[in-house]
C-alpha positions in Angstrom: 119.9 169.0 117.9 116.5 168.8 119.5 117.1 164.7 120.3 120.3 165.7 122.4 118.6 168.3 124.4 116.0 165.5 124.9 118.3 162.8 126.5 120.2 165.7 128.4 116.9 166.2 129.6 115.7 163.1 130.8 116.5 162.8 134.1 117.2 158.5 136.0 114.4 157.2 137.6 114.0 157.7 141.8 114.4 153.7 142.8 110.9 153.1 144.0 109.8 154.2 140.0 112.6 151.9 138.9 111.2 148.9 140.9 108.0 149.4 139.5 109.1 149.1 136.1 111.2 146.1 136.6 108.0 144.7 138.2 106.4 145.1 135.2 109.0 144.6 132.7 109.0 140.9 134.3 105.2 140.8 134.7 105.1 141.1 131.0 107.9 138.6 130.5 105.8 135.6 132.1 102.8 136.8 131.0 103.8 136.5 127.0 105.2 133.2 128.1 102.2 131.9 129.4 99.7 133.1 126.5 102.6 131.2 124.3 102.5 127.9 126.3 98.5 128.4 125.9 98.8 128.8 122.2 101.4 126.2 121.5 99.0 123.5 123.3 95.6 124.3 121.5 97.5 124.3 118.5 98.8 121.1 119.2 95.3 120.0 120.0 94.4 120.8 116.7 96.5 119.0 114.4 96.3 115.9 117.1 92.9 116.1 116.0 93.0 116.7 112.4 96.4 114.5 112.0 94.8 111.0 113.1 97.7 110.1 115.4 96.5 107.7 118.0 94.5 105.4 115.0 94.7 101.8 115.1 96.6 100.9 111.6 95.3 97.4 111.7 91.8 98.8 111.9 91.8 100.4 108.7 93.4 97.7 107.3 89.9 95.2 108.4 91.0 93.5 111.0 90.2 94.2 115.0 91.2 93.1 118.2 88.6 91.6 120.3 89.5 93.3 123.6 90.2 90.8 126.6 90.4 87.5 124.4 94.1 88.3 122.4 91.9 87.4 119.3 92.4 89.5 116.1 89.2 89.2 113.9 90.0 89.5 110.0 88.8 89.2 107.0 91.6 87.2 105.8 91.2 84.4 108.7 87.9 84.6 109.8 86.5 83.3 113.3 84.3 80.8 112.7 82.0 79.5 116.1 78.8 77.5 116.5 76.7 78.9 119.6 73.7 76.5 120.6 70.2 78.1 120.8 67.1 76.8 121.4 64.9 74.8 119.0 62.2 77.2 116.7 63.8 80.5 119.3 63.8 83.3 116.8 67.2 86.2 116.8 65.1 89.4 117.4 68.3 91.2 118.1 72.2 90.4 118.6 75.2 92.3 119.3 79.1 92.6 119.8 81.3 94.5 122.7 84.6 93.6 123.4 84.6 89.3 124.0 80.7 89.4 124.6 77.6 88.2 121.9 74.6 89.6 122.8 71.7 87.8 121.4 67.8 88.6 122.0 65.8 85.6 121.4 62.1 84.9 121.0 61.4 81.5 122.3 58.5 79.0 121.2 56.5 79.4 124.1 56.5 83.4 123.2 59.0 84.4 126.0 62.0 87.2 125.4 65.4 85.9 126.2 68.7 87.5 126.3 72.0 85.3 126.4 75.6 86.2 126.3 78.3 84.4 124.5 81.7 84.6 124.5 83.8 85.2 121.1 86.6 83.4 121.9 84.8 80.1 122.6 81.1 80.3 122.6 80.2 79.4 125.6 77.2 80.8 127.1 78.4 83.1 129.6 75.0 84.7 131.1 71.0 84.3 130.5 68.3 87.1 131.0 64.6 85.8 130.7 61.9 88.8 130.7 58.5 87.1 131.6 
């Protein structure tokens, strides 16, 4: 009996009270929809992240591509290049980015020299000498 003489009670809303509410009836709306959006992409961050996606399948599998020559290196067909150094120069260092070996030399007369070969062919494709 007491929940009927509540809703005879209640009394509708002046309009200006209504508009508010509808204001914020909406404001809530987007907001939820917003902090979902925001959830939905950090989760999706996430298992990007743990799932792998965006690996290179031949990479696990040993082979490579050497960027900017269309070479594949593998184990299974390896590339195999001669690369002309100086007589008695000793390798103190050598590396490999993209299409580019990077080798530090120590030549006979004692001096440090850096030349850069390319993969695909082995020609020498730049010299550094440090006096």
């Amino acid at each position: 009996m007491s929940k009927k003489k509540e809703q005879e009670d209640e009394q509708p809303l002046d309009p200006a009270t209504e508009k508010v509410r509808v204001k914020l009836v909406r404001f809530g709306a987007v907001f939820m929809g917003l902090n979902i959006l925001a959830l939905m992409a950090v989760l999706g961050a996430i298992v990007y992240k743990i799932g792998g996606f965006g690996a290179d399948a031949e990479t696990d599998e040993g082979s490579s591509d050497v960027s900017g020559a269309g070479t594949i290196l593998s184990a299974a067909d390896p590339l195999d290049r001669s690369i002309s150094l100086p007589e008695n120069a000793r390798i103190l260092a050598a590396s490999m980015q993209e299409n580019q070996v990077s080798v530090t030399l120590m030549l006979e007369s004692g001096k440090r020299e850096l030349r850069v070969f390319s993969v695909s062919d082995g020609v020498l494709l730049a010299r550094f000498r440090f006096d």
